[in-house]
Each structure stands twice: as structure tokens, then as C-alpha cells.
VMD Tcl script that draws the C-alpha trace (Angstrom):
set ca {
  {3.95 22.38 168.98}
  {5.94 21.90 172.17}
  {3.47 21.25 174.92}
  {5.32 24.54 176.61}
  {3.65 26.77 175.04}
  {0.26 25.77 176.26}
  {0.97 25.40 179.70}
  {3.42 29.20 179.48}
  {5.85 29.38 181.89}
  {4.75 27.65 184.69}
  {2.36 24.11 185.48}
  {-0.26 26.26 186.90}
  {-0.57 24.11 190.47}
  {-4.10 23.01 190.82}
  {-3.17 19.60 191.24}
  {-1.81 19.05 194.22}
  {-0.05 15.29 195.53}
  {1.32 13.28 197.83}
  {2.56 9.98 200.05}
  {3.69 8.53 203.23}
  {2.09 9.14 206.12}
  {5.24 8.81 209.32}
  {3.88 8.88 212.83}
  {7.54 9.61 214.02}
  {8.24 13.47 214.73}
  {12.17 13.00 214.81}
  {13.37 14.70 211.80}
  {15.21 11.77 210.49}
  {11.99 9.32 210.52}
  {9.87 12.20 208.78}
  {11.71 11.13 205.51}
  {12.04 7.51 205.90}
  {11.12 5.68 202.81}
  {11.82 8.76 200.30}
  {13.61 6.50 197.77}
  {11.13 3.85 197.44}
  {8.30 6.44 196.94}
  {10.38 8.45 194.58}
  {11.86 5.55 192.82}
  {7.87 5.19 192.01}
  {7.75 8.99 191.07}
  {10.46 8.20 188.57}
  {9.48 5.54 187.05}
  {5.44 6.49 186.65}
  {5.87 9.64 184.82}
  {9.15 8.35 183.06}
  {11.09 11.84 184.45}
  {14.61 11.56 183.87}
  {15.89 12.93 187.21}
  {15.43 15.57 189.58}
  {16.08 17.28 193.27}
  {14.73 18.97 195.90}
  {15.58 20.46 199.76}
  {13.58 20.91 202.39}
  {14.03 24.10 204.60}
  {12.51 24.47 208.00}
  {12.49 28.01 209.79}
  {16.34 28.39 208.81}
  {17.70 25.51 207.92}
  {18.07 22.82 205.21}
  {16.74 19.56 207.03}
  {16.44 17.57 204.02}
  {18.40 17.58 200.31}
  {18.58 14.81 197.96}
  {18.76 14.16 194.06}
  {17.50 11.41 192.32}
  {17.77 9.90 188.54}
  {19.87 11.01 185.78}
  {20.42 15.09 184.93}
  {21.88 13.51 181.59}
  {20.21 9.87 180.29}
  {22.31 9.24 178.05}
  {25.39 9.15 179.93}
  {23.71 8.31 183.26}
  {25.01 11.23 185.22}
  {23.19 11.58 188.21}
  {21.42 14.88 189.40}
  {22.79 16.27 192.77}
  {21.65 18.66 194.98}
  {23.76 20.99 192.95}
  {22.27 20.24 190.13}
  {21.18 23.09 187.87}
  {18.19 23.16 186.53}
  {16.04 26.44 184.48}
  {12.83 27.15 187.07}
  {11.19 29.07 184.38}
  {8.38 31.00 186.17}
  {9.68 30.55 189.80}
  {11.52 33.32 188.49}
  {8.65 35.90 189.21}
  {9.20 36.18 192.55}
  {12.48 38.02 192.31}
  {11.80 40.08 189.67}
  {8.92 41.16 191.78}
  {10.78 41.23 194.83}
  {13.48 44.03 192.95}
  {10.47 46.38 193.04}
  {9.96 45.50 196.11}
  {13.46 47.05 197.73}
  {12.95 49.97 195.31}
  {9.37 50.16 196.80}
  {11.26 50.50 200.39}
  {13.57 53.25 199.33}
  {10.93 55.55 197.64}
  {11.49 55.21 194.11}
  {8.27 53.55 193.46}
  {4.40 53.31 194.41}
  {2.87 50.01 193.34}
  {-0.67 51.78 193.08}
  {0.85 54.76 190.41}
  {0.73 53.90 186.55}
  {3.09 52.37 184.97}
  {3.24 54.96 182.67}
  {5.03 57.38 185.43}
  {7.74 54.88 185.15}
  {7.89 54.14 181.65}
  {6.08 56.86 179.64}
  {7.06 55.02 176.21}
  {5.08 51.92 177.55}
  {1.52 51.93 175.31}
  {-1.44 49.70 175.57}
  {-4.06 48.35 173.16}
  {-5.70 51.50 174.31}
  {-5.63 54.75 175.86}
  {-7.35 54.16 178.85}
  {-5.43 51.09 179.83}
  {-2.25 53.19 179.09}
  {-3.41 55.73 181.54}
  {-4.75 53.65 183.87}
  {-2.65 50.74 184.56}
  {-1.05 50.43 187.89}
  {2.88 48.59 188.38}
  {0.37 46.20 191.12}
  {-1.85 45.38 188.15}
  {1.23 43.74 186.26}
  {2.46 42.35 189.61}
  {-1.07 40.51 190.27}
  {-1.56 39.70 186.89}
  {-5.43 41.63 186.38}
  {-4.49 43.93 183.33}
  {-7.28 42.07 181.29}
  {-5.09 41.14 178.69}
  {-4.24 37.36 177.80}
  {-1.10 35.48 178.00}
  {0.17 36.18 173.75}
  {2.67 33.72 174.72}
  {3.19 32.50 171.28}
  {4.30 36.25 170.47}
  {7.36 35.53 173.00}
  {8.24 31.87 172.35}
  {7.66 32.05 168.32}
  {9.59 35.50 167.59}
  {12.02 35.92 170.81}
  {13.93 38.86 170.71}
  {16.91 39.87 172.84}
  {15.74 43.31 172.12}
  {13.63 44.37 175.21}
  {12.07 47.97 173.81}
  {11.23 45.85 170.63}
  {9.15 43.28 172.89}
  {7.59 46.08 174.88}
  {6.53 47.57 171.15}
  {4.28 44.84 170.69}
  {2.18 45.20 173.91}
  {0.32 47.48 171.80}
  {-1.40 45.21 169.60}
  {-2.34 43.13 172.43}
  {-6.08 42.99 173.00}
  {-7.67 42.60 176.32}
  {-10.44 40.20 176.54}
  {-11.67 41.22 179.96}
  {-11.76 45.07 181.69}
  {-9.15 46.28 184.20}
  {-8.75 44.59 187.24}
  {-11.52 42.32 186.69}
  {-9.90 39.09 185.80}
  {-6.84 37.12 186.47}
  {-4.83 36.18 183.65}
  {-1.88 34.85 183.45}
  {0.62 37.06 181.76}
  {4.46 36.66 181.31}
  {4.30 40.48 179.56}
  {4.14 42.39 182.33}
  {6.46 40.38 184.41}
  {9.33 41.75 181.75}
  {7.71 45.23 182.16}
  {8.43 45.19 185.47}
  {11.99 43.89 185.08}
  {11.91 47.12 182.33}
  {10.88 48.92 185.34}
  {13.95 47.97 187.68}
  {16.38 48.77 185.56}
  {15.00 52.26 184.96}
  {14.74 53.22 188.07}
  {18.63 51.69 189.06}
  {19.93 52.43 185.95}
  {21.24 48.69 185.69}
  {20.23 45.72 184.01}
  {17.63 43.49 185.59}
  {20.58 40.99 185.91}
  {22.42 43.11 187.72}
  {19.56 44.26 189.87}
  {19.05 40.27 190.36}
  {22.99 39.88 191.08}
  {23.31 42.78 193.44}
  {20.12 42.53 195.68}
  {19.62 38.76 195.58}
  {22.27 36.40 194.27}
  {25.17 37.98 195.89}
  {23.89 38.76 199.22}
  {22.15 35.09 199.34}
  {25.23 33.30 197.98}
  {23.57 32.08 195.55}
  {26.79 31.23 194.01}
  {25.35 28.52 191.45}
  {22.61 30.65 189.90}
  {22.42 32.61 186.66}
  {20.11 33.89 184.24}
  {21.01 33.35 180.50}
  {21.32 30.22 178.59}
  {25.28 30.98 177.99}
  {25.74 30.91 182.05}
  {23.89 27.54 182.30}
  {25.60 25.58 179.36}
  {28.50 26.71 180.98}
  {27.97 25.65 184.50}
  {30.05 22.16 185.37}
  {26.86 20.93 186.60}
  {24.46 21.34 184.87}
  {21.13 19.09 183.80}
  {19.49 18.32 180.17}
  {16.34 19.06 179.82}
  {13.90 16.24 178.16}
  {10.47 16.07 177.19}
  {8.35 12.23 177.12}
  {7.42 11.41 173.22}
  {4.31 9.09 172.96}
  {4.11 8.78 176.51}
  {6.99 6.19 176.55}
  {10.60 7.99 174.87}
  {12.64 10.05 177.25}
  {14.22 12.47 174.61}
  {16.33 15.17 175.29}
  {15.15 19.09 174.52}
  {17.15 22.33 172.90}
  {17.51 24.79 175.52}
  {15.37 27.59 175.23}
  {16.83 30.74 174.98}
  {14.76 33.39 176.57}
  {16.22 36.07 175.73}
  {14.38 39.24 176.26}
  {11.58 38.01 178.23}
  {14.24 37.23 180.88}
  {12.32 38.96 183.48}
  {9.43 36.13 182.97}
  {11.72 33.46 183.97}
  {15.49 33.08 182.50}
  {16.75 32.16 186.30}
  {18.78 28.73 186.46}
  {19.60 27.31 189.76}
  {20.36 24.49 192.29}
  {18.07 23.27 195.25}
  {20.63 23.97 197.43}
  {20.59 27.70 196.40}
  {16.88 27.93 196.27}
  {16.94 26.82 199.74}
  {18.26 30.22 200.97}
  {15.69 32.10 199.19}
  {13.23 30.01 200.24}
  {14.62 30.85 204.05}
  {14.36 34.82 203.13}
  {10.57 34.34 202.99}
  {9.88 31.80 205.64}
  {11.99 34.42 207.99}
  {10.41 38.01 207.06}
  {13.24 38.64 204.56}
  {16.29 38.03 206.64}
  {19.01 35.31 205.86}
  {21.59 34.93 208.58}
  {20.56 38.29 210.48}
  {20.78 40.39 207.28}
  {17.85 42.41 205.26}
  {17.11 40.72 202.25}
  {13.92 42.09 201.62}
  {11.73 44.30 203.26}
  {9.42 42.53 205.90}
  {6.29 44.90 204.57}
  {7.15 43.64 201.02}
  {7.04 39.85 202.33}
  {3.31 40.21 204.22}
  {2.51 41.96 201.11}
  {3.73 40.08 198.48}
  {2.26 36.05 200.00}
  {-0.82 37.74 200.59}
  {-4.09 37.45 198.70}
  {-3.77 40.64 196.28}
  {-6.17 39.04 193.34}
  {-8.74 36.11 192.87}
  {-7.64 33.56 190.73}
  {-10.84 31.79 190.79}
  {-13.15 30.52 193.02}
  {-11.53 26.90 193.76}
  {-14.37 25.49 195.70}
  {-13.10 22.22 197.59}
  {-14.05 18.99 195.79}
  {-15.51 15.89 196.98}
  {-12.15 14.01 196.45}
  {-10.23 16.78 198.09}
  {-12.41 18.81 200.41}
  {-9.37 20.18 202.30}
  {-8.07 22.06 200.00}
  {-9.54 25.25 198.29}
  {-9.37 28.91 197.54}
  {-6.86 30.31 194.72}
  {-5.54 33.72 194.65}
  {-2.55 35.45 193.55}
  {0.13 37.71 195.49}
  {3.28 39.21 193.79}
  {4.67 36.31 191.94}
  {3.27 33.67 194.50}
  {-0.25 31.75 193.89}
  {-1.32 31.03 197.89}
  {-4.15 28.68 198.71}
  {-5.51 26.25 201.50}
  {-3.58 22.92 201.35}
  {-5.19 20.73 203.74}
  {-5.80 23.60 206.28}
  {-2.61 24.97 206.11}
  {-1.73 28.10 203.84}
  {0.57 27.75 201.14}
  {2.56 30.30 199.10}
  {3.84 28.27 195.89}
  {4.43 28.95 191.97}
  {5.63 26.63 189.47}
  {7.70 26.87 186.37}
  {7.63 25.56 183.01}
  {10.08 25.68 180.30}
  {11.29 23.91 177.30}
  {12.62 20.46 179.22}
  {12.20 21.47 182.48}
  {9.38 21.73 185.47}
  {9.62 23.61 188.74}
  {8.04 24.27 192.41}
  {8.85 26.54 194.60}
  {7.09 26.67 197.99}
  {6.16 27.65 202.03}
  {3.74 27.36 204.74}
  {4.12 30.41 206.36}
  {2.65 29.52 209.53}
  {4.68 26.03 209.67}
  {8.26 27.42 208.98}
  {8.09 24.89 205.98}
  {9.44 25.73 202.55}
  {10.10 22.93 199.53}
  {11.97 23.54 196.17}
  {11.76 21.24 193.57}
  {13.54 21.01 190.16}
  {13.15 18.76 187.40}
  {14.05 18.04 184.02}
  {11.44 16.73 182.18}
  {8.82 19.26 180.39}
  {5.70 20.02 181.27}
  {6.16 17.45 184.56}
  {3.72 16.72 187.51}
  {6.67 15.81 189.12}
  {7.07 18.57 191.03}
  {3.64 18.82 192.51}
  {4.11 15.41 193.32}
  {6.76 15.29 195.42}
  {6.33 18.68 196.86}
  {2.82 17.33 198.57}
  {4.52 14.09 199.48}
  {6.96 16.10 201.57}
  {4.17 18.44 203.04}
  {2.31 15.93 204.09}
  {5.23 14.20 206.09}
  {5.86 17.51 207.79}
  {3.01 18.91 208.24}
  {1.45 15.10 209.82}
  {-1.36 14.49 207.69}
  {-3.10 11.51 206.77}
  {-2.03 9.57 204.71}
  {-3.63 10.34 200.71}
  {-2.29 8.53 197.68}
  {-2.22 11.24 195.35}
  {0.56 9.40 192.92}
  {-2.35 7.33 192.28}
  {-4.77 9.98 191.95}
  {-3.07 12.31 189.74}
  {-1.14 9.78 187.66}
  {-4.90 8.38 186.69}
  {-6.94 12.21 186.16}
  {-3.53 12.71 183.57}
  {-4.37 9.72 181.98}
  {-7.69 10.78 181.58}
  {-7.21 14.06 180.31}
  {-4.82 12.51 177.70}
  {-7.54 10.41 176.35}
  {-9.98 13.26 176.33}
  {-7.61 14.78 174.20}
  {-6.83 12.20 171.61}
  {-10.58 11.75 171.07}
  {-11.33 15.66 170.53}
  {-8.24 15.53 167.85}
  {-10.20 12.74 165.81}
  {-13.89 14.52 166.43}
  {-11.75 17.27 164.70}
  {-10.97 15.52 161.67}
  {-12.46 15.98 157.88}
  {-15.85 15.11 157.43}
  {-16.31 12.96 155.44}
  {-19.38 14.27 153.28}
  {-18.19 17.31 153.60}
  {-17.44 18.56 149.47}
  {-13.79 19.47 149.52}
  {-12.94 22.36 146.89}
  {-9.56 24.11 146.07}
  {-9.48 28.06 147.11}
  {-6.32 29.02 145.16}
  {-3.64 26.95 143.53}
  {-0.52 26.57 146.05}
  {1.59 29.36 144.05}
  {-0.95 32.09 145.52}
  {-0.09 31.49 149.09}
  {3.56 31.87 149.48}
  {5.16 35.36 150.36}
  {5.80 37.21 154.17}
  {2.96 37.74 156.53}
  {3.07 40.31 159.15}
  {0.90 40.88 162.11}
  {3.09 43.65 164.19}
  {1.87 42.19 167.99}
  {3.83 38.78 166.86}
  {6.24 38.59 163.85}
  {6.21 37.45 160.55}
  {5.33 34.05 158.88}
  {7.02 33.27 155.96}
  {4.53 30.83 153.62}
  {6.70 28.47 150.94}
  {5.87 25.86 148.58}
  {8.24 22.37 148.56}
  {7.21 19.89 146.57}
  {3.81 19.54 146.33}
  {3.15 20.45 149.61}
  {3.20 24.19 151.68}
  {4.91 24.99 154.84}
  {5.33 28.19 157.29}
  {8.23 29.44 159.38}
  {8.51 31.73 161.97}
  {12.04 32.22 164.05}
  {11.31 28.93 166.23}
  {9.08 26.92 164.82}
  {8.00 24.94 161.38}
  {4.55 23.89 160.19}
  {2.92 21.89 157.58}
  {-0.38 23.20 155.99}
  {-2.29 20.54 155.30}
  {-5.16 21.37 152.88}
  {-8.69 21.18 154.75}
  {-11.36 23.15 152.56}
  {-11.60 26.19 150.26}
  {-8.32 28.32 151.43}
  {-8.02 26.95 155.29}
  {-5.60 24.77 155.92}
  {-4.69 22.20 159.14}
  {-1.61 23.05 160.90}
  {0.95 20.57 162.18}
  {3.93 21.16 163.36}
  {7.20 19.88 162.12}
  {9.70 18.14 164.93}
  {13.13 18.58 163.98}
  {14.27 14.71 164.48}
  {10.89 13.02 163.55}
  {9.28 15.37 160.98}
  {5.77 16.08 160.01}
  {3.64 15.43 164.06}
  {0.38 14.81 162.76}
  {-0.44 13.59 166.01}
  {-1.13 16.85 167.81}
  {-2.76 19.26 164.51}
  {-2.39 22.82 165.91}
  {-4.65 25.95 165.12}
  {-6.34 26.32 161.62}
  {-4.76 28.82 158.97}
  {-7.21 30.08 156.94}
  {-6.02 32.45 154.00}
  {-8.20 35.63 152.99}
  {-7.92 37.64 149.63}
  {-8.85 41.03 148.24}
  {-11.66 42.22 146.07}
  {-9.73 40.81 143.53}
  {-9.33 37.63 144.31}
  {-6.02 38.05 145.61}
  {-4.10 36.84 148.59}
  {-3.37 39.35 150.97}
  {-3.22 38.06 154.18}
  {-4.12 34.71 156.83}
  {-5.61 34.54 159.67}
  {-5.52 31.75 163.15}
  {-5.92 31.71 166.68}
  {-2.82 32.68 168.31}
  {-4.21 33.63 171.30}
  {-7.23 31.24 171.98}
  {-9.17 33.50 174.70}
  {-9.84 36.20 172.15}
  {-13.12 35.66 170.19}
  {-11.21 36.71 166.84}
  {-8.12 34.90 165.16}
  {-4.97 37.17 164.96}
  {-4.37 38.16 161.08}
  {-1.10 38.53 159.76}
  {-1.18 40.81 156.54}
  {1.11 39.76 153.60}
  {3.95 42.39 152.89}
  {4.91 42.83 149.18}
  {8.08 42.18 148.32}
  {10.05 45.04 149.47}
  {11.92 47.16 146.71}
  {15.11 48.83 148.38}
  {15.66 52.83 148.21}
  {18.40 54.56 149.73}
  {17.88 56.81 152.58}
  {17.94 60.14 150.00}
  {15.19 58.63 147.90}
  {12.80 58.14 150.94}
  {13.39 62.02 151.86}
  {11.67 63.07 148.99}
  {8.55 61.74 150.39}
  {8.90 63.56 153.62}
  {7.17 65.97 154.45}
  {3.41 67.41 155.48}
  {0.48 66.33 153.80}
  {-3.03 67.89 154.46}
  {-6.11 65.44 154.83}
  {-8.28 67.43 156.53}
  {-6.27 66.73 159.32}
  {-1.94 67.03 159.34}
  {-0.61 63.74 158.07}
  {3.14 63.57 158.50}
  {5.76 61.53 156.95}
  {9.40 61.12 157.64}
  {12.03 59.07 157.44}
  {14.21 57.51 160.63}
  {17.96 56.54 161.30}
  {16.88 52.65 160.59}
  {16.58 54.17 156.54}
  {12.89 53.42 156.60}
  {9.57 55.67 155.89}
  {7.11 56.67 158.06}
  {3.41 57.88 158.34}
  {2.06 59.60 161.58}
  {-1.86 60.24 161.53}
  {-3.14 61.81 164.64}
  {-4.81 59.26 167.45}
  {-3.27 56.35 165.44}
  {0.23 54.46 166.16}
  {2.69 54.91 163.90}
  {2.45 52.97 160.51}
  {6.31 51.94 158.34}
  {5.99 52.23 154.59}
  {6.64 50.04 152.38}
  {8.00 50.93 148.79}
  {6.11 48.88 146.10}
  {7.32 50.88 143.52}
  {6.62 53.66 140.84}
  {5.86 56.44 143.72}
  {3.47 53.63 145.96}
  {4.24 52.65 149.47}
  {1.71 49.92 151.34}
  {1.34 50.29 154.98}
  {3.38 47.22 156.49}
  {1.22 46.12 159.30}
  {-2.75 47.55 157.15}
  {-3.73 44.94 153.96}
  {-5.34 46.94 151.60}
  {-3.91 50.82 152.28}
  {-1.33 52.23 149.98}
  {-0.08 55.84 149.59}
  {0.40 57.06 145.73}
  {2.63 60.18 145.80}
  {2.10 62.17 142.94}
  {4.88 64.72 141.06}
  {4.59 67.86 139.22}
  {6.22 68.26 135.80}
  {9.20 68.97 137.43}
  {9.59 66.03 139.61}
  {8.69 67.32 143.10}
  {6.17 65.64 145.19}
  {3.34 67.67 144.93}
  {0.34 65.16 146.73}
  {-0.14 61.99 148.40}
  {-3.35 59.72 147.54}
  {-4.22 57.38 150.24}
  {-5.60 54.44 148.42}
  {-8.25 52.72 151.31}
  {-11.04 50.07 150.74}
  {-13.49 53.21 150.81}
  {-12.02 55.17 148.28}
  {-9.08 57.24 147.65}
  {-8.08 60.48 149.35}
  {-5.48 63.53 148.06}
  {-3.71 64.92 150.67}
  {-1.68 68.33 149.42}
  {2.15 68.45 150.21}
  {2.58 71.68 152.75}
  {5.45 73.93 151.58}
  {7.85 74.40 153.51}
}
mol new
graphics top color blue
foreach p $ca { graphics top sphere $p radius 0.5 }
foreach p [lrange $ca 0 end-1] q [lrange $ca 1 end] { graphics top cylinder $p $q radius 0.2 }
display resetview
């Protein structure tokens, strides 16, 4: 699996570095000796190239790229340059409810639900209850799910927001902050209902345009497109620079689709350090700014350490983290996506702000040269973070190849055979992800989803290791992903799997396997229809999409799935059916709803 899906969007900053110490204050002897310490940057964590400006109150005082935007053909990176900054991204989809916020068409303390009354939660009291500042602050109690978003994109936004749903907090309302790229697209879903526009446009027309921020855009076409734009790469056994697909987005968009330059970055970066003016004019409201960099949920407690005592606290604002670097306060957020590592940041009190693009994934890079620069300007004593951080990441490395061979087979462990390898294969459905289509080749089995390929390598009984399949070197048995273990019915049979998706939840997320699917035209599937009486009214109808479905009071809506002679499974329940039953003269007369408990008639209502 691509490392980007562990660390999300964004390298979530808690490592902080640095550099030279300059006793000058002219401006030009604050950055002498850049290119030897960044030379070293380069060359220590093998990053192909990247750039970064330096804006003070309202100016760029400092821009500069370094290294190669494409290896191969050793094109340099420029300070127009552009890179995806994945998660930076946050801050102006936040900052678009932020204007609306200033003309009266929304109240960050209302539910969401007043805004999007489709919008449904894992449960009714979160659906009530949450608040468009909950998303903003990240403290809805649900987890990230960001394997829902990277392994079955969609450019479909009200099919996304669909499986919020299924998504199961692991901590009350308001009482925990976790990271979630979800309700960063609900509030782009928000924007454009309340303008009536896309949140591109929205972007476009309140920021881009009025910044000049004439080298930015927001979809994968726009960037492969641009004349100058960088590859992204990822480091393969800590040695091979190798170059990255671009990720496409898509419908998360909201999350973090923005591509863009330093130099453009720069202005935005000015907007905040100057209470939301650029060159005289409004960009955003100067209530929204104090707002937005201030403390509006505790990210944890981030007591200082011995090896950095002088810097501490961690909370979260509207799409800004903002701690204590070194006694002065920061506003900063990274981002993270396939090939490519951002930071974008500002010391309020200091007039400072520092953007930061690179295109390697998953980089320190960023954090690297970021505190380098801060400490310059802000005249701090020297601290050799390069040092520091290069050696905890080699620790945490090792750490992790020695948990991945505690996690191997034992050895006297008796290894037994659940099911022969023909049992496994079919689709399997969980309706908060996608499906997972299980195939045999060869002698061996292997699972899709839209992105991503796996190997199941047997481990005992029906659980199987995961590892995921690179499309240039094959089978990656060096980094084994989460177990799959298979589960079967009463009778013995197959009918669903089971692994941790989401690894804060104390269950694994089970994906049900659909039957094959036997096609009916829409006229067939109207027979069905109708009222059925269960004690309760159980209705069932067909849509536009040519597909059945079953509405049961206080539960969501389930699709039906025909299995043949009169029987329809529920798509996203193993083990519920519905037998419709005729009359002697062919009408459908009763439905039976076959359940692990028993089986129930429902009567057909006349009409």
C-alpha cells in the first residue's frame, strides 16, 4: 500500500526542524548559506526537488527552487513550479464558508443538517446534532475512513456523501480530534449549496481570481496541463527515486485537489499575515481570520519534551493546526498526496509566513526547511534538527521492519486449510467503502478494488495475509497490509470477509459477498412493488436506476438483489433474502423475509 494512505492527506507536523543560525538582521544575510544547507536537505532524504518563498508582512523577501521537478530529464523546479499541496487545501475550502459566514447565509454553530438535510450520519443523534464548526475543527468523533476515498474514488459527490452513513464513530461528539478529510468535502458540499456554484468556482471567484493566483487549479486535467508542472515521486527501499501516477481526487476535491506554485501561495499566505487584505482589497473577512488561526479544538496535549522544551501545545483552528514553536505561535498545515508533500505556514505576531512544496511522497522535507527558515527569521539559536529528525525517521523505520517480522507465521503454530481456493472468489460489498472483487490465478488468490491490487497469502484456517501488488515490481511482500479473514454461513458457505479498514475502530469492516446478479427489466421488478404488512408497513419500489428497493421504518434504505425464482438478497445484509410468493394466478400475493432468526410473511396490501 502506498505509504499515503497512512499518513491521509497531510504529514501531520509534529516534527518540527531546522538550521543556520545568522547573527546578521539585513535581509540578504538572513539567507546566506541556503544552498549548502539545502543541497544537504536534498541529498539526505533523497527528494527529487522542491521550492519555497518566504513572505514577510506583504512581501515576498525570499523565493528559490531547488533539484529536479522531473529526474529523469533533469528539469529543474522553479519558483513556478507546480506542485499538488494536498491538505493545504483546507484552508480555502474553509475560508469559502467563511465569506458566506460574513454575508449571512451561514452560522458555523447550526447543524449541518439545516444546510444539507439529505446529509445522514451513522446515527440519528449525530445527524441532528452536528454543527458545520464540528466538520471545520475536525471533533465529529468519527475516524479518518480514508481508504473508503483513496480505494473507491468517485467523481460523484452525493454518492461519497452516501457513504458517511456507514461510518462509525469511535469517540462521542465533540470530544476528540480526529482527523477527517469527510467533512472537509461536506463543507465544500456546503458552498456550493448555498452559491449555487461548484466549489471550483466558489474557489475561482473568491480566491484565485481576486489573488491572481493565475498558476493554480484544482483537478488533475488542469495540472498535467500546466507548462510547468512537477512529477511527483515516492523513495523505494530507502534508496530509488521513482516517479508516482497522479492521483486523481476526484470527488473529495474539497479535501485537497488544489495545485499550485510558491509564488502563488505567497499571496495567500499575505491574506492571512494581513487580516485578509491583499493589496488594500477584502479577501476575507478579518473576524473569519482571528477566528479561523485560533485555538477552536485540542489536538492533544503536546507537552514540551526534554529535547525540545520550547515547543508545545497542539490544537486545531479552521483548516490550520497552531502551536508554540520556540515561543512564537505558529499557524501551519501540511499536505500529503500520492508523490507529493506540502507546508503551508505564519507567525502571526512576526509578519512571517513560509510555503513549501515538494515532490517526493510522504516527505519531511517540508518541515525541514520550513523550521530552517523560521529559525533564521525569527533569530533563534542555532538547533540541528536535519540531524535530529533524519535519525528519529531512521528509528521509526527500524521499529517498523522488526514489528513486520514479530508478525510473521509461527512456526509451531498447526496450519490447516478453511476452504479450497474455488470458495472464495465472487464480489464483496460493504456499502461505507465499495466492493472487492476476490479471483483465483494460478494457484494463488488476489483482490481488486478500483485503485489498488492485493495478494492473499494463505495464513491459517480461512484468514489470509495481505500484500499489495506494485504495478512495476509486483507482489511487495515487504510491507504485508491488514489481515482478510473470510467468514461463512451455517452452512459452511462463504458469504462474506472481514479486515481492518479503519484501524481506530475495535471491529474489522465486513464486506458481504453479493450473488451473482440475474438481470430483470424494469417491468419485471414492478411486480414486486408494492406494500407489504409485517406488523409494521414494509415498502418496496422500484427507482429510475431500474433497481428494487426495500424501505423498513427507522432503517436506511436496503437495494435488492434478484437471485432468482421470486428471491431477492439484500445487497449490503449477508444472510437476509425476501421470497415473494404468487397466487394461482401469478400475482404477488406475500413476501417472506428469510433472516438468521426465522422467516417472516408479510401480506401484499391491495391497492
Amino acid at each position: 500500500m502506498k505509504s499515503t494512505i497512512f499518513t491521509g492527506f497531510f504529514l501531520l507536523c509534529c516534527i518540527n526542524l531546522v538550521a543556520q543560525k545568522g547573527k546578521s538582521t539585513k535581509p540578504a544575510d538572513r539567507f546566506a548559506g541556503l544552498d549548502t544547507a539545502f543541497s544537504r536537505v536534498l541529498k539526505e532524504w533523497k527528494a527529487p526537488g522542491f521550492a519555497v518563498a518566504v513572505v514577510e508582512k506583504d512581501k515576498v523577501i525570499y523565493a528559490k527552487g531547488f533539484g529536479y521537478k522531473d529526474v529523469e530529464n533533469r528539469l529543474p523546479v522553479t519558483v513556478n513550479t507546480q506542485f499538488a499541496i494536498g491538505s493545504c487545501t483546507k484552508a480555502f475550502t474553509a475560508g469559502i464558508l467563511g465569506v458566506l459566514k460574513l454575508k449571512g447565509k451561514i452560522d458555523f454553530d447550526k447543524p449541518v443538517h439545516n444546510y444539507l438535510p439529505e446529509l445522514k450520519f451513522f446515527n440519528e443523534d449525530l445527524t441532528l446534532h452536528v454543527t458545520t464548526k464540528d466538520l471545520m475543527t475536525h471533533r465529529t468523533g468519527i475516524p479518518r475512513y480514508d481508504f473508503s476515498w483513496y480505494l473507491w474514488p468517485s467523481h460523484n459527490e452525493d454518492s461519497l456523501i452516501k457513504r458517511i452513513q456507514y461510518m462509525e464513530p469511535t469517540y462521542p461528539l465533540c470530544t476528540q480530534w480526529q482527523y477527517n478529510n469527510w467533512m472537509y468535502l461536506l463543507q465544500g458540499v456546503i458552498g456550493e449549496k448555498l452559491t449555487g456554484e461548484s466549489w471550483h468556482k466558489n474557489l475561482q471567484e473568491m480566491f484565485l481570481t481576486p489573488l491572481g493566483m493565475a498558476h493554480t487549479n484544482s483537478t488533475k486535467k488542469e495540472h498535467e496541463a500546466f507548462n510547468d508542472n512537477a512529477i511527483g515521486y515516492q523513495v523505494v527501499n530507502d534508496s530509488l527515486i521513482e516517479p508516482m501516477d497522479f492521483y486523481d481526487i476526484a470527488g473529495m476535491a474539497p479535501a485537497g485537489s488544489i495545485n499550485s506554485t510558491v509564488m502563488d501561495m505567497s499571496k495567500w499566505v499575505s491574506v492571512w499575515l494581513n487580516s485578509g487584505k491583499f493589496e488594500g482589497k477584502e479577501i476575507l473577512p478579518a473576524s473569519y481570520i482571528n477566528e479561523a488561526k485560533s485555538s477552536q479544538m485540542v489536538m492533544g496535549g503536546a507537552l514540551p519534551q526534554k529535547e525540545s522544551p520550547d515547543i508545545y501545545f497542539s490544537d486545531y483552528g479552521y483548516g490550520w493546526m497552531v502551536s508554540s514553536y520556540r515561543g512564537h505561535y505558529r499557524a501551519e498545515h501540511g499536505g500529503n498526496i500520492d508523490g507529493f508533500s506540502a507546508s503551508v505556514s505564519f507567525f502571526p505576531a512576526d509578519s512571517i509566513g513560509i510555503v513549501v512544496l515538494v515532490n517526493q511522497n510522504g516527505s519531511s522535507v517540508p518541515s525541514v526547511v520550513r523550521n530552517i527558515i523560521s529559525d533564521r527569521l525569527l533569530k533563534l539559536p542555532y538547533k540541528d534538527w536535519q540531524t535530529t529528525l533524519r535519525s528519529a525517521y531512521e528509528k521509526t523505520i527500524k521499529a517498523q521492519k522488526e514489528a513486520q517480522n514479530k508478525s510473521v507465521t509461527d512456526s509451531s503454530m498447526e496450519i490447516r486449510q478453511g476452504h479450497p481456493l474455488k470458495d472464495y472468489p465472487g464480489d464483496y460489498y460493504n456499502p461505507g467503502f465499495g466492493k472487492i472483487q476476490i479471483a483465483v490465478k494460478g494457484d494463488s488468490l488476489f483482490g481488486t478494488t478500483p485503485m489498488l491490487k492485493f495478494y492473499l497469502k494463505h495464513y491459517n484456517y480461512d484468514i489470509f495475509d495481505l500484500f499489495f501488488v506494485d504495478k512495476k515490481r509486483g507482489i511487495d511482500s515487504s510491507s504485508p497490509g491488514p489481515k482478510v479473514q473470510f467468514y461463512m454461513n451455517e452452512k459452511g458457505d462463504i458469504e462474506g470477509l472481514e479486515t481492518r479498514l479503519e484501524t481506530t475502530k475495535e471491529t474489522p469492516s465486513r464486506f458481504v459477498r453479493v450473488p451473482a446478479a440475474v438481470e430483470m427489466s424494469l417491468d419485471s421488478l414492478n411486480q414486486y412493488a408494492g406494500t407489504y404488512n409485517l406488523g409494521v408497513d414494509i415498502r418496496i419500489y422500484t427507482k429510475p436506476d431500474g433497481k428494487l428497493y426495500m424501505f423498513v421504518p427507522g432503517q436506511p434504505e436496503y437495494e435488492l438483489q434478484y437471485e432468482g425464482n421470486d428471491r431477492f438478497g439484500l445487497k449490503t445484509l449477508s444472510g437476509y433474502h425476501i421470497q415473494f410468493v404468487r397466487d394461482d394466478k401469478h400475482n404477488v400475493i406475500e413476501a417472506i423475509a428469510q433472516q438468521p432468526n426465522g422467516n417472516f410473511k408479510a401480506k401484499k396490501k391491495q391497492p
